[in-house]
N, C-alpha and C positions, 0 to 999 in steps of 0.2 A: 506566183503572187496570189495571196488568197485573199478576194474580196467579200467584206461585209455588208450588209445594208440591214440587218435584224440588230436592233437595238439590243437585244435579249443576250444574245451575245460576247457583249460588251460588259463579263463577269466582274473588272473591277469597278463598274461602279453599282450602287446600292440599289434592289430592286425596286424601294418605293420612287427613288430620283430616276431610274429607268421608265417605270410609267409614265411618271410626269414630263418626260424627254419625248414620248412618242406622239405627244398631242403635235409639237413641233414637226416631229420628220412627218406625221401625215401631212404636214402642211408643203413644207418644205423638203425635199428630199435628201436623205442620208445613205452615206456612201464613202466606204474607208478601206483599207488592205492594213494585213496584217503588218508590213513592212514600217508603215507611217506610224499606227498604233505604238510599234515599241518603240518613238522616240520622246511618247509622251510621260511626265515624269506624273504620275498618280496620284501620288503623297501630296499634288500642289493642286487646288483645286483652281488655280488663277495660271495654271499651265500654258503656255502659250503656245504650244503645238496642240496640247487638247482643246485649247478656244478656236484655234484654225476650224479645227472639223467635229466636235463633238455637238450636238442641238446646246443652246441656252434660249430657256424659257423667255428671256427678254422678246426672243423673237416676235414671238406672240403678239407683241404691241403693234396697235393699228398707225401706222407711223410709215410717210414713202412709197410709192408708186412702185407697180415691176419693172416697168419698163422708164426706169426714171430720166435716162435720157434722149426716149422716145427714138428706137432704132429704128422702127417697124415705117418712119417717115421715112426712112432712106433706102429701103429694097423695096429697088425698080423689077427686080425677078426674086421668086422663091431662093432664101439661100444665100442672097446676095445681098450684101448691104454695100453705096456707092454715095459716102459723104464728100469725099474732098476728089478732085479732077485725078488729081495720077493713083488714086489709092483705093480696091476693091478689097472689099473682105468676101472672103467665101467662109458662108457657115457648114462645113462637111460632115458634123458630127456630132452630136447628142448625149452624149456622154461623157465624163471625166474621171480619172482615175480615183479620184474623192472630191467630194463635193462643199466645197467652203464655205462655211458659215455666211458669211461678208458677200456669195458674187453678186455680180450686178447682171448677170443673165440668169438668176436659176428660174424665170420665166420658163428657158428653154427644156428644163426638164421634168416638167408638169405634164401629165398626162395629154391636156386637153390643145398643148401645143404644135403649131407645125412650120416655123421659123425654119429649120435645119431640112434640109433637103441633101439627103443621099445620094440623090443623083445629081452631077455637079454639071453635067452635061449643057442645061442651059444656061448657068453661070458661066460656063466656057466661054461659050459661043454669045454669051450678052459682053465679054470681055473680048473678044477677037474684035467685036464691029467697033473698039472705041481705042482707036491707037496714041487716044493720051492715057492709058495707063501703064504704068513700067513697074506696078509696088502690087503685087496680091499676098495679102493677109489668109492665112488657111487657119481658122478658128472654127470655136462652136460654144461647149463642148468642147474636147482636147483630140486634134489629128493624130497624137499619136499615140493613142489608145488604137486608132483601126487597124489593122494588117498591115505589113509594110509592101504588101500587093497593089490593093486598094490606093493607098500612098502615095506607091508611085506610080499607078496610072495616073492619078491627079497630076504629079508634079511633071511626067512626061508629056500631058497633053498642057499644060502650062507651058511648059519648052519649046513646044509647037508652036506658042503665036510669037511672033516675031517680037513684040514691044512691049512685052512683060520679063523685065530685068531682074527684076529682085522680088523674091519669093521670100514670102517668111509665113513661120509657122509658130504659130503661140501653144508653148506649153506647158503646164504645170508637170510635167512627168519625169523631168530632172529630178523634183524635187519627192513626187510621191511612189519612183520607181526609176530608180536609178538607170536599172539592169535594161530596159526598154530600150537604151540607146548602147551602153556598153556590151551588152551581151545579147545583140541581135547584129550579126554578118551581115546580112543582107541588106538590111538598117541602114548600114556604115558605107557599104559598096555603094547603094542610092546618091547616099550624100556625097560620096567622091564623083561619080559621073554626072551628075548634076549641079554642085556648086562648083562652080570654075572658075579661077582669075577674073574672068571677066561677066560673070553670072553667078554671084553669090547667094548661096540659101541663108538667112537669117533665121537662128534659132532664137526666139523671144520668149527666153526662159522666165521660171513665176519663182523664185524666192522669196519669200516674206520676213525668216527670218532667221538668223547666223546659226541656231539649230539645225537648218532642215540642210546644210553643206556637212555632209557626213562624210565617211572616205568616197562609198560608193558612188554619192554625189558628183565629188569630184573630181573620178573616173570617168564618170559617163559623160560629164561638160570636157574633159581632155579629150575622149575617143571623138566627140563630135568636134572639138578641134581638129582634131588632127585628120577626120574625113572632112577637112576643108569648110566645115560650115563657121560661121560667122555667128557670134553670140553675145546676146548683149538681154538685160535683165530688168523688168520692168514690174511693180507691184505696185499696192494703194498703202497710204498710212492708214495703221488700223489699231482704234483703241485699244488696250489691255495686250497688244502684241508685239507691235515693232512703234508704238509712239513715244519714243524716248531716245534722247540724244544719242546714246553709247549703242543702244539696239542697232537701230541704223547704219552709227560708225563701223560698227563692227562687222556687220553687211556688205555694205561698200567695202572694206580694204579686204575680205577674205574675197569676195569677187573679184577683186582687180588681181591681187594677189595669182588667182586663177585665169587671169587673162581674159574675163567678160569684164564688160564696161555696164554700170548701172543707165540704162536710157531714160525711161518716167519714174516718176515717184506719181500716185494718182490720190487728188483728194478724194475719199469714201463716194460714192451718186447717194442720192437720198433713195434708196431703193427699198420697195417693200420687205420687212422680218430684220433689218440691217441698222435701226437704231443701237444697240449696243456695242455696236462697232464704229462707230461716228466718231470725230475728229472735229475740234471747229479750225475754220480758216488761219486764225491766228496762231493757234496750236500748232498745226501742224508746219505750220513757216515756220516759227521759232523752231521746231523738233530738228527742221532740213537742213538750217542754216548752222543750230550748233553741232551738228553730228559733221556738216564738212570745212567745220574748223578743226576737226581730231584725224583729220586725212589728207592723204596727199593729192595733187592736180588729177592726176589719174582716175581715182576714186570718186573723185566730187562734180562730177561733169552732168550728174543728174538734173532734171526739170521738175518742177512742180507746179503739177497742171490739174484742171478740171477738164472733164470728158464732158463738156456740156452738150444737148442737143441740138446750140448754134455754132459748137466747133471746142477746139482745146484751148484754154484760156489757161497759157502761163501765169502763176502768182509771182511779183517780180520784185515785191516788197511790203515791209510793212511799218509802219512811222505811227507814235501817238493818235495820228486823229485820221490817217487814211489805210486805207488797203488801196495797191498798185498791182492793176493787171494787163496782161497783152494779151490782142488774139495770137497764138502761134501758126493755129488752122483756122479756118474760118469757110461756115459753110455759106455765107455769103461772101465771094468774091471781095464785097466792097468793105467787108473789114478785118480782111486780113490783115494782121499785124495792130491794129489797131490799137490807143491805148487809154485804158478807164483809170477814171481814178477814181473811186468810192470811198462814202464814209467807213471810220473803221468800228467792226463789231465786232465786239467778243466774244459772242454766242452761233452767230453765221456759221453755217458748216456749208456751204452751198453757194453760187452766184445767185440764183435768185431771191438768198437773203439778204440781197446786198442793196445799197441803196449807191448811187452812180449821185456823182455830184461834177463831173467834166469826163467829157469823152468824144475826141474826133466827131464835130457835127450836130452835137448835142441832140437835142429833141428825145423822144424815147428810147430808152436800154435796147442799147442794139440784139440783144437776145430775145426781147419781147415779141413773138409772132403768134396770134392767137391761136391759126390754126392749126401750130404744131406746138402747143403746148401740154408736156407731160409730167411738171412740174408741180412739185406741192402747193394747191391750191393758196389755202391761205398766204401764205409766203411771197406768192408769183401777185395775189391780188393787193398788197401791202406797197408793194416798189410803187416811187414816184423818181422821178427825175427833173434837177434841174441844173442839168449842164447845156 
């Protein structure tokens, strides 16, 4: 696999639009392989594998935070992020196979950052001393970009603590290199000795959209079946890509079809460079709802949620005059499950654009905490509540 990062490079597109693309990747960083390249069709300037990874100048606009749903509150150790009681995310890795337009961490691949710690070593050991976690998350950056050396010391010294059941590993590399899991032996051996009947590794593959399920694609999610891992497929809706009913359908039933279960669908974070990719709230409900009326029980088991900084907020409906939400997670205890009912807005892309008009307990939006707010100002100082 041949990786690019020089714009220069990238001969089909026109050299004055190459300059004007690099103001972007100084910003934000760019990063593609040849493999992903040829799936993008050229002739289409609104290509929606070319919009995944190619810079668009929108980015540019001063618009969303990096860190938009303020992770940096939740790691208690370098590395480590520990929002909800059973569920530790380990950051192991700094890098990804290509770098998408849309992520909501490309914080972590800025020079001046240092979120991702290599050494997982005290991640380990902040996770041995807390035996309510059974669920470690191996993120970054994509795990399996690193060695499958590396790998699986990780996931062997995970095997070692007793009350860490379920391993998963988030990756986009189904998607931008197939060959990474199909055609790596030792890859596949890992994953037979280590996920077990009763110790399952969960692959938390990134499909975005029914393009990127190639053959090789869906060689490499069968060999990772068939070395026992567990795979289930989770992305954001994303303007000009997959926000249209049939994109989606089409999604869901070639995944089910393949035996991965679609897990989240994620509304966009208001993230810095990522306004052209943006969704509003109602948008993308209608998008979720008509895409699994075109599919069967299997396909349609999807959630539609916000990754917000006070936990994941299911969207669970939408009527003329409200938006309907639950907490699914909740990083206060006390509102798990919880259930808002806000007015409804058309333009909202976000919780904090929302205005709460009843909700378990009333008084202030239970998301409102001052001193972890990393939320778009304006927006966050607009909310009132009178539930």
């Amino acid at each position: 696999m041949r990786y690019i990062t020089d714009l220069d490079k990238l001969t089909r597109i026109p050299p004055l639009e190459r300059e004007r693309l690099k103001q972007v990747a100084a910003r934000y960083a760019f990063r593609v392989n040849d493999y992903y390249l040829g799936l993008i069709d050229w002739q289409d300037p609104a290509d929606p594998i070319r919009r995944l990874v190619i810079p668009d100048q929108e980015e540019l606009e001063d618009w969303g935070a990096l860190d938009a749903s303020n992770e940096s509150a939740n790691s208690p150790v370098r590395g480590v992020q520990h929002k909800y009681p059973h569920t530790v995310l380990l950051l192991c890795n700094e890098v990804c196979g290509a770098y998408c337009r849309y992520c909501f961490r490309k914080r972590l691949f800025m020079n001046d950052n240092d979120e991702v710690s290599t050494d997982v070593s005290a991640g380990l050991e902040y996770i041995a001393q807390r035996p309510q976690v059974t669920n470690v998350l191996l993120t970054g950056g994509d795990p399996l970009l690193m060695s499958t050396r590396r790998l699986g010391r990780i996931i062997e010294g995970l095997r070692a603590i007793p009350h860490v059941q379920i391993i998963r590993i988030g990756s986009k590399m189904p998607a931008f290199d197939p060959w990474r899991i199909s055609g790596d032996p030792a890859l596949l051996d890992l994953f037979r000795r280590m996920s077990t009947p009763q110790q399952r590794i969960y692959l938390m593959a990134h499909f975005d959209h029914p393009r990127e399920l190639t053959e090789p694609a869906l060689e490499g999610l069968a060999a990772g079946l068939d070395a026992g891992l567990a795979i289930v497929n989770q992305n954001p809706i994303i303007a000009g890509i997959n926000d249209h009913p049939e994109v989606l359908a089409e999604l869901f039933r070639r995944l089910s079809f393949a035996g991965v279960a679609q897990y989240y669908l994620f509304q966009g974070r208001p993230t810095a460079g990522n306004k052209p990719f943006e969704t509003t709230i109602v948008h993308s409900y209608r998008v979720v709802e008509e895409a699994k009326t075109r599919v069967s029980g299997l396909a349609k088991r999807a959630r539609l949620v916000m990754s917000h900084e006070s936990g994941k907020i299911e969207i669970v409906g939408v009527d003329r005059r409200h938006i309907y939400l639950r907490y699914h997670r909740a990083r206060d205890p006390r509102n798990e499950g919880r259930m808002l009912v806000c007015r409804r807005d058309d333009d909202a892309c976000w919780l904090d654009d929302l205005v709460v008009i009843e909700g378990l307990g009333g008084g202030r939006p239970p998301w409102r905490d001052d001193d972890h707010s990393a939320s778009r100002a304006p927006a966050a100082q607009a909310l009132s509540c009178a539930g």
